[in-house]
GUPA-486353 format. One line per field, with one value per residue (C-alpha): residue in one letter; x, z, y; residue number from 0. Coordinates in steps of 0.5 Angstrom, whole numbers, padded with zeros to 4 digits, always signed. Layout:
// residues N
residuo	c(A:...)
c1	c(X:...)
c3	c(Z:...)
c2	c(Y:...)
num	c(NUM:...)
// end
This chain:
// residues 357
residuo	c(X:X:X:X:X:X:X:X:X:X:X:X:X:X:X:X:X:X:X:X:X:X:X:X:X:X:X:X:X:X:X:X:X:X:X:X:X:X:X:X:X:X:X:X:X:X:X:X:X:X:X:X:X:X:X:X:X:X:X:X:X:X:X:X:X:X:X:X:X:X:X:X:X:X:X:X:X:X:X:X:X:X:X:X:X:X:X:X:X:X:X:X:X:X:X:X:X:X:X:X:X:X:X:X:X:X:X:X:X:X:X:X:X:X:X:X:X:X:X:X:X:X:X:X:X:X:X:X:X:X:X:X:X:X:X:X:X:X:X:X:X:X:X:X:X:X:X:X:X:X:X:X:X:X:X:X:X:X:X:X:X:X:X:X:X:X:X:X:X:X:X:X:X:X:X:X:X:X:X:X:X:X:X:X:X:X:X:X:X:X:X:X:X:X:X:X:X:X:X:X:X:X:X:X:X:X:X:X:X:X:X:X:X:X:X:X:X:X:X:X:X:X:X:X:X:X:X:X:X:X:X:X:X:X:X:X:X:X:X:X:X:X:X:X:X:X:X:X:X:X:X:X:X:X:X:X:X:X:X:X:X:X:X:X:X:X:X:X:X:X:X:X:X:X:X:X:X:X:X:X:X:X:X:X:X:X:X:X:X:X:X:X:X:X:X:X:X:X:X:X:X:X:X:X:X:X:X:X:X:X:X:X:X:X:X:X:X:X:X:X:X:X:X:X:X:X:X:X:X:X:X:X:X:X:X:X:X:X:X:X:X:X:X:X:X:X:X:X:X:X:X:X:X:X:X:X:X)
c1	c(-0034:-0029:-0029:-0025:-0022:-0027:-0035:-0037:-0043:-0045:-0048:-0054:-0058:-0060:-0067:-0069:-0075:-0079:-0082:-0085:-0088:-0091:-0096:-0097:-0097:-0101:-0104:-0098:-0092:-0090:-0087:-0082:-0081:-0074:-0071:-0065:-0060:-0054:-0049:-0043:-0038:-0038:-0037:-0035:-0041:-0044:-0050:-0055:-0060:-0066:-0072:-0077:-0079:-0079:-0074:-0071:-0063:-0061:-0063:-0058:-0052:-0054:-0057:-0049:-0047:-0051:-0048:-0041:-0042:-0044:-0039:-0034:-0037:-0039:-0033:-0026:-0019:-0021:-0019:-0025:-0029:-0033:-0034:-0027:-0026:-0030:-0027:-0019:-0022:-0025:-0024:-0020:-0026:-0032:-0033:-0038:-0041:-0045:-0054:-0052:-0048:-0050:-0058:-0055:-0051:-0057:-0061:-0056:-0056:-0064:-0064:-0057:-0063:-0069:-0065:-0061:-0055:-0056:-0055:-0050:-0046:-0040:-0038:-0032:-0027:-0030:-0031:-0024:-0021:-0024:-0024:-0028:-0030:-0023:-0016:-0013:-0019:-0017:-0020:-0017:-0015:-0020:-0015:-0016:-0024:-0025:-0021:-0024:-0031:-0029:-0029:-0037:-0042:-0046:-0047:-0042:-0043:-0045:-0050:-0050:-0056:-0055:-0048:-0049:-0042:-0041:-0036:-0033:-0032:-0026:-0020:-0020:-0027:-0029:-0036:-0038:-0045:-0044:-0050:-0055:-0051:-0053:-0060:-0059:-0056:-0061:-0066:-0062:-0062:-0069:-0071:-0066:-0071:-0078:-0075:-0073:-0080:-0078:-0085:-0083:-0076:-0071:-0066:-0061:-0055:-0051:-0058:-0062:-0067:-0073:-0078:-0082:-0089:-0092:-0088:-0089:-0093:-0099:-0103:-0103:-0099:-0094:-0087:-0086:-0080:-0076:-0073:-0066:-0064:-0059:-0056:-0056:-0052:-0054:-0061:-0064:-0070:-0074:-0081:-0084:-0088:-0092:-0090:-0089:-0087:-0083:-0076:-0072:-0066:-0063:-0058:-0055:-0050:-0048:-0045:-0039:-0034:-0029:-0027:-0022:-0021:-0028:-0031:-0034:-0036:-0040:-0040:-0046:-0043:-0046:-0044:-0044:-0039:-0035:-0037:-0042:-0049:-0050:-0057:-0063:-0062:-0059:-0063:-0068:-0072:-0074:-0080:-0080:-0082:-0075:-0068:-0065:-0070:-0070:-0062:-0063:-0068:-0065:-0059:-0063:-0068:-0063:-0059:-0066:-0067:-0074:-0079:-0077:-0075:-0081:-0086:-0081:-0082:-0089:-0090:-0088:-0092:-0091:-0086:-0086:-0080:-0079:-0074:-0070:-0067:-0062:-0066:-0069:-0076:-0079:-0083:-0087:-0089:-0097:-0098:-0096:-0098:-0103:-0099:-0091:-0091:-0086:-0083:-0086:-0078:-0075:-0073:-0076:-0082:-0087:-0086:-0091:-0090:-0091:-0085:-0080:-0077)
c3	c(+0012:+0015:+0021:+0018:+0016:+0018:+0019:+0012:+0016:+0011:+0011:+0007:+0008:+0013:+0016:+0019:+0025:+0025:+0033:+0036:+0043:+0046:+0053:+0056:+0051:+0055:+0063:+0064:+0061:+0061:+0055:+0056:+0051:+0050:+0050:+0054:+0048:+0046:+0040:+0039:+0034:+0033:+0028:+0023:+0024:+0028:+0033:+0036:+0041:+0043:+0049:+0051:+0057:+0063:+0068:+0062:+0062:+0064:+0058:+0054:+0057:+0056:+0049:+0047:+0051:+0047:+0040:+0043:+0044:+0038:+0034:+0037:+0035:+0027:+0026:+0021:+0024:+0030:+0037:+0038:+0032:+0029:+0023:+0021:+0025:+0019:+0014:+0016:+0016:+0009:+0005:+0012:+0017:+0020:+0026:+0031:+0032:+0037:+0038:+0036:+0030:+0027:+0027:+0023:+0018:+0016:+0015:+0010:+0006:+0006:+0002:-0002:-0005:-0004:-0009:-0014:-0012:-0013:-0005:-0004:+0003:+0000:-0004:+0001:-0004:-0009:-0004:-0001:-0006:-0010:-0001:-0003:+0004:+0005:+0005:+0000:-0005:-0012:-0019:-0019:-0026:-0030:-0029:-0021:-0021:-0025:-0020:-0014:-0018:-0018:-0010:-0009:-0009:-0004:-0006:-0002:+0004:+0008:+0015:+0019:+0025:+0028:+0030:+0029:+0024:+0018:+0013:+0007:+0002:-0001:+0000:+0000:+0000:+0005:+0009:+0007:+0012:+0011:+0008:+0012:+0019:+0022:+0020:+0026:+0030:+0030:+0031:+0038:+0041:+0040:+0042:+0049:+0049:+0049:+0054:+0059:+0058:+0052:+0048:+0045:+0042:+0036:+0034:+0028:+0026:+0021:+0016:+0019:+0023:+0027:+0030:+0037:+0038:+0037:+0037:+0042:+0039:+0040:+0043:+0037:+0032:+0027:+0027:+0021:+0018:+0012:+0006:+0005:-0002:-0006:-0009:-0004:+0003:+0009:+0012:+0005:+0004:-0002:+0002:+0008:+0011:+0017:+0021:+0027:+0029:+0022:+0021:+0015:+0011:+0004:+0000:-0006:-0010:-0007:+0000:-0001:-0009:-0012:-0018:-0024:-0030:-0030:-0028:-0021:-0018:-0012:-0007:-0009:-0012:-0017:-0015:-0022:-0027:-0020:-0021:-0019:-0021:-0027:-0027:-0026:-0019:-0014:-0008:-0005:+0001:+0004:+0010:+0013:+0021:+0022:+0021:+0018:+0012:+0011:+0010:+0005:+0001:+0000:-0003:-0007:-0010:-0011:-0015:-0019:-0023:-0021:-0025:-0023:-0015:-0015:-0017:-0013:-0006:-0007:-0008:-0001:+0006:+0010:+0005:+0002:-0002:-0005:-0011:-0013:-0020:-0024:-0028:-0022:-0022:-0016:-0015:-0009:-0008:-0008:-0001:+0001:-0005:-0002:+0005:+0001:+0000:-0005:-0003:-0007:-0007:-0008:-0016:-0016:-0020:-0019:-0024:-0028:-0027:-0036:-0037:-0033:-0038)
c2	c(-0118:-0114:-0108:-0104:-0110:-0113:-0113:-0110:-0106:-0100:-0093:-0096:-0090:-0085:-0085:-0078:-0079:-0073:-0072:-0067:-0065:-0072:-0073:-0080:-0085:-0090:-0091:-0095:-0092:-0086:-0083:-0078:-0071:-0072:-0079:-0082:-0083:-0085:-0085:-0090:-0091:-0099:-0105:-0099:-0095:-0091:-0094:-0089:-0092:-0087:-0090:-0084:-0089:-0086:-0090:-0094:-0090:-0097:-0101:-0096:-0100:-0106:-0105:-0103:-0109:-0113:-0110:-0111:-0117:-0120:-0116:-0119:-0126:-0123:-0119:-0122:-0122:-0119:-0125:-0130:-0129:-0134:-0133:-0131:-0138:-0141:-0137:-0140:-0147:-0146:-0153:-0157:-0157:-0156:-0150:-0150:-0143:-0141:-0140:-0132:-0133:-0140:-0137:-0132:-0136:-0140:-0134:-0132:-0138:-0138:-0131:-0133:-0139:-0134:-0129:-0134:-0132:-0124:-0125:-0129:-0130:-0133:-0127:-0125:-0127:-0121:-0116:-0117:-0117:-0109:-0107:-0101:-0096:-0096:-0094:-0100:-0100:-0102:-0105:-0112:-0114:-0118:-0124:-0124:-0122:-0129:-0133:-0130:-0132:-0139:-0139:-0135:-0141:-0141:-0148:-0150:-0148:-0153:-0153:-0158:-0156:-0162:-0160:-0152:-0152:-0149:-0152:-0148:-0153:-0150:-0146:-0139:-0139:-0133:-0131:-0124:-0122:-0115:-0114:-0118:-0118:-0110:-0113:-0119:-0114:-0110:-0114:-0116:-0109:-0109:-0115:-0113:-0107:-0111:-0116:-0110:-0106:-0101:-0100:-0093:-0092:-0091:-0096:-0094:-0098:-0094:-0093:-0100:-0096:-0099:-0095:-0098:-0098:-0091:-0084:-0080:-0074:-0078:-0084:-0089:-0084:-0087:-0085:-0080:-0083:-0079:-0083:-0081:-0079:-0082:-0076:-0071:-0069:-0074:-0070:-0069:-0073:-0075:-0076:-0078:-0085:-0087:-0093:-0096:-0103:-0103:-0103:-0099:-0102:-0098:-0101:-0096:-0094:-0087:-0089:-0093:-0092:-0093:-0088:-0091:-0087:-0083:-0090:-0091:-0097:-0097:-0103:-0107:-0113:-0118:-0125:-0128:-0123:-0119:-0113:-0108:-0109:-0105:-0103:-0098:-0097:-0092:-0094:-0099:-0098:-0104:-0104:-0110:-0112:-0115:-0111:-0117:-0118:-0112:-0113:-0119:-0117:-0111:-0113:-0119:-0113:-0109:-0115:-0115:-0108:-0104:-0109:-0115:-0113:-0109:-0116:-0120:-0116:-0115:-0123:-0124:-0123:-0116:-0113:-0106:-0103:-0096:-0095:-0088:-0090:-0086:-0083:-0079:-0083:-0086:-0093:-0096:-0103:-0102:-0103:-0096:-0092:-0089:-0087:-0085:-0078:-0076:-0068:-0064:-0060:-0067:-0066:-0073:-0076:-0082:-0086:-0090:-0097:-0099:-0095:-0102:-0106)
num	c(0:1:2:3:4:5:6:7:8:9:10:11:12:13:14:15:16:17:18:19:20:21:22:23:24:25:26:27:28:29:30:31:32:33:34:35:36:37:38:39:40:41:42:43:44:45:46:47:48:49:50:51:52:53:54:55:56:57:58:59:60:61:62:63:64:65:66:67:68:69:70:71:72:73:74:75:76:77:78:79:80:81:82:83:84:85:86:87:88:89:90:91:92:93:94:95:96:97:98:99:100:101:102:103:104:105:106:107:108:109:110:111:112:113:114:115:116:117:118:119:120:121:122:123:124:125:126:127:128:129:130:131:132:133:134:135:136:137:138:139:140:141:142:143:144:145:146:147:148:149:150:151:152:153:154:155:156:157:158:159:160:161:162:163:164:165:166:167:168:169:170:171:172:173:174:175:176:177:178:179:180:181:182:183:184:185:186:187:188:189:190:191:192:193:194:195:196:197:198:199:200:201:202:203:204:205:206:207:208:209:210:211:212:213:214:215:216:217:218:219:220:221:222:223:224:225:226:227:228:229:230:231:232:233:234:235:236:237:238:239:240:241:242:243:244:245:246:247:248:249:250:251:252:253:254:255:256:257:258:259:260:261:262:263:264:265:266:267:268:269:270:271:272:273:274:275:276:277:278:279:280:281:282:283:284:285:286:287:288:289:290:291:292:293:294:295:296:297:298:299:300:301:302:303:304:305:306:307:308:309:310:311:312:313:314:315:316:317:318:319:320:321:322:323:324:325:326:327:328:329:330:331:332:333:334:335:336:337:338:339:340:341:342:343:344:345:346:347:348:349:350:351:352:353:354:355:356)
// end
């Protein structure tokens, strides 16, 4: 996980919030028309927090406070780091985090098991090694992937909740949050505004978005939140859907690439052969009610192909996916067949679930 070097925080998709004039939401709070808004450039990324509470410019700041402050724990090579603190101690000792990044270690470890390994937090050594998303990406001999592999076992990575260390096994072996970690930022930030009476707002962390309370069209009225399309120029969505109190996360293959005599490679990473995952999958939205599953369960459907992801996510409690395959077809979880609205311009069609292989 690496900031530009460091906290592997990716663009995964670009959710448009469509809003239109708004009154009074409730007798006890006021909802502004336009919000009080703000744009940073962070943890390699861009972080953009809007609340449409009358009073509430103040919580921005310390919004932002809270993402700086956790990045500057999560983030490798960077002074103060915890994790890279863990990662430079891996096979001589246990390191001692904090309750900010210990609950998100933990976290991790539980979806590396919940997906069998398709997500797994110790494909650092992998992800370091191909460095796609920046200026020194390549495509490791066969030779290098097959000794980076020999150090991804999440396995080996050893919790001790008692003391609140984390130990790496081996050598070598590296810690990669990206795909998890702009989730529990996210979460953070939202739960700064809550705790600072923020009950209608737009959180977005690089593509991890979670829209608060009601939208301010309407008492009660969801938010209209547009899908990006994985295929297309940033703003181009695919098709709508209502919600509220609902975070969306997208993992794809367009956003961060590396191409290699006429082959691309995107930075999905298999943590079992070292490359890509080689599937039917473009994107994957995955809605959940907390940013940090939305960013686990991302990866680990996506590591699973449309047939198996699309069973796999609907066994599972407050969760909804859409998937955009290579071949142009869409396909939603059965929860929310009746409220995503594919755009009738998209180029896409919905797909018919007996075709999955």
């Amino acid at each position: 996980m690496k900031n530009k070097k460091a906290l592997r925080i990716l663009f995964t998709g670009l959710f448009l919030i469509f809003l239109a004039g708004c009154n009074s939401k409730t007798e006890t709070a006021k909802i502004n028309k336009e919000p009080y808004s703000d744009q940073q450039s962070l943890l390699g990324t861009y972080v953009q927090v809007r609340i449409y509470d009358d009073g509430k410019k103040d919580v921005l700041e310390k919004a932002f406070a809270r993402v700086k402050e956790l990045g500057d724990k999560i983030t490798v090579n960077e002074k103060g780091s915890e994790i890279d603190a863990v990662n430079e101690q891996a096979g001589i000792k246990p390191v001692k985090v904090s309750d900010d990044v210990y609950p998100l270690i933990k976290r991790a470890y539980e979806y590396s098991e919940d997906s069998s390994g398709g997500f797994d937090m110790a494909i650092g050594p992998i992800t370091q090694l191909w460095h796609i998303g920046f200026d020194d990406a390549r495509k490791p001999s066969q030779e290098e992937i097959d000794q980076a592999l020999k150090l991804v076992d999440y396995h080996k990575v050893k919790l001790n909740d008692k003391d609140q260390t984390v130990y790496l096994e081996e050598k070598g072996m590296e810690l990669d949050l990206g795909a998890i970690a702009k989730g529990y930022i996210t979460d953070e930030v939202v739960k700064v505004l809550k705790d600072n009476g923020v009950t209608t707002a737009i959180v977005d962390l690089g593509g991890n978005v979670f829209v608060l309370g009601h939208s301010p069209r309407g008492k009660d009225m969801d938010w209209n939140v547009g899908i990006q399309d994985p295929n297309k120029a940033r703003n181009t969505v695919i098709g709508t859907i209502q919600e509220s109190n609902k975070t969306l996360v997208t993992s794809g293959i367009y956003e961060r690439y590396l191409k290699v005599d006429g082959k691309t490679y995107h930075h999905l990473f298999d943590p079992k052969t070292g490359y890509p995952f080689d599937n039917d999958i473009a994107g994957v939205t995955v809605i959940t009610d907390k940013s940090i599953d939305g960013d686990g369960l991302s990866t680990a459907v996506f590591s699973m192909g449309v047939k198996k992801g699309l069973e796999f996510a609907e066994g599972l409690k407050d969760v909804d996916v859409i998937f955009v395959t290579k071949e142009d077809k869409v396909y939603v979880s059965k929860d929310i067949e009746d409220i995503f609205e594919l755009g009738k311009e998209s180029g896409y069609t919905m797909g018919d679930r007996k075709d999955l292989k």
